[in-house]
C-alpha positions in Angstrom: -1.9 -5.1 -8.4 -4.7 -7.1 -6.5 -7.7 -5.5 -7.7 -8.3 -3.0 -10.1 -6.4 -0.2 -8.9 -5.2 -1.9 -5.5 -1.5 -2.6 -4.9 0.5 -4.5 -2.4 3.4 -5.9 -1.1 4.5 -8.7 0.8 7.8 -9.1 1.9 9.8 -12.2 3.9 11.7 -10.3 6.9 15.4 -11.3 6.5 14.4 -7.8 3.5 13.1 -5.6 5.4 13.7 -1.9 5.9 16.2 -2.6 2.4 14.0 0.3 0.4 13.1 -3.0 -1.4 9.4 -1.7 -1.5 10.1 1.8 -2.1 12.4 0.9 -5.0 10.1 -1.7 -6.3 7.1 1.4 -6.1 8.7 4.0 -7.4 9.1 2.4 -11.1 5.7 0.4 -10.8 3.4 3.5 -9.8 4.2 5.5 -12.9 4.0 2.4 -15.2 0.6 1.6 -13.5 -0.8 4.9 -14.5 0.9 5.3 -18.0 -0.5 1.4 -19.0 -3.9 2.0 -17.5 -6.5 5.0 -17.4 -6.9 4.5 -13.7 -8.2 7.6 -12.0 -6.0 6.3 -8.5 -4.5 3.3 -7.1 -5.6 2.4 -4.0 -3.0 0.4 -0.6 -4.1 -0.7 2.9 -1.5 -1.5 5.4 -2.4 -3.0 9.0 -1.9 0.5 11.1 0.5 -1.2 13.2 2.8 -2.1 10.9 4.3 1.3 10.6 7.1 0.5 8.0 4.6 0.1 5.5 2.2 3.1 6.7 5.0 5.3 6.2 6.3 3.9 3.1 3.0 4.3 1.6 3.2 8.0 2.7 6.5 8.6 1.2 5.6 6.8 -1.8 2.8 9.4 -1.8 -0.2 7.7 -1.0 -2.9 9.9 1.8 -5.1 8.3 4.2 -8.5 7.6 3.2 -10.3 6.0 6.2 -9.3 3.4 9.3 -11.7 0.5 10.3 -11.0 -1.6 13.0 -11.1 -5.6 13.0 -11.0 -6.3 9.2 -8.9 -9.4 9.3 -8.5 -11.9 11.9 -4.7 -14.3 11.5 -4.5 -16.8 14.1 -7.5 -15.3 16.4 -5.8 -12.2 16.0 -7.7 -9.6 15.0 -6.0 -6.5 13.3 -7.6 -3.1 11.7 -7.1 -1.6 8.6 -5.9 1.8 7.2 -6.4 2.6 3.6 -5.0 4.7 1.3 -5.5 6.0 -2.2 -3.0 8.5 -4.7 -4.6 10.4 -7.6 -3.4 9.8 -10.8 -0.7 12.5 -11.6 -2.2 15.6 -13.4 
């Protein structure tokens, strides 16, 4: 967790596209919800990195908003699409 209800995950390439994230999510989400009364956790990805986008969809997190130049790496500037997931009912 980053902030409050934010998650993330940053991974070196050579493990890539391993299910290392979804596997890592999938016991973490439910643990994150039955340790804390969060109402959602929240998840931005960089909208061209479409790995993580999707994972995030899979994982079950919806699209909440885009905005564009949040972040600049190198002069590079890159957006930002964010994401949230409900707490299960």
């Amino acid at each position: 967790m980053h902030k409050v209800d934010e998650i993330g995950f940053i991974l070196h390439p050579d493990v890539w596209r391993q299910g290392v994230v979804t596997e890592a999510m999938t016991a973490i989400i439910p643990h994150l919800f039955n340790t804390f009364a969060l109402p959602q956790l929240t998840a931005n990805a960089d909208p061209l990195n479409t790995a993580s986008v999707q994972c995030l969809k899979s994982l079950g997190f919806q699209e909440t908003g885009r905005v564009k130049d949040t972040f600049c790496i190198d002069g590079q500037w890159s957006d930002n699409v964010y994401f949230a997931m409900p707490r299960p009912q």
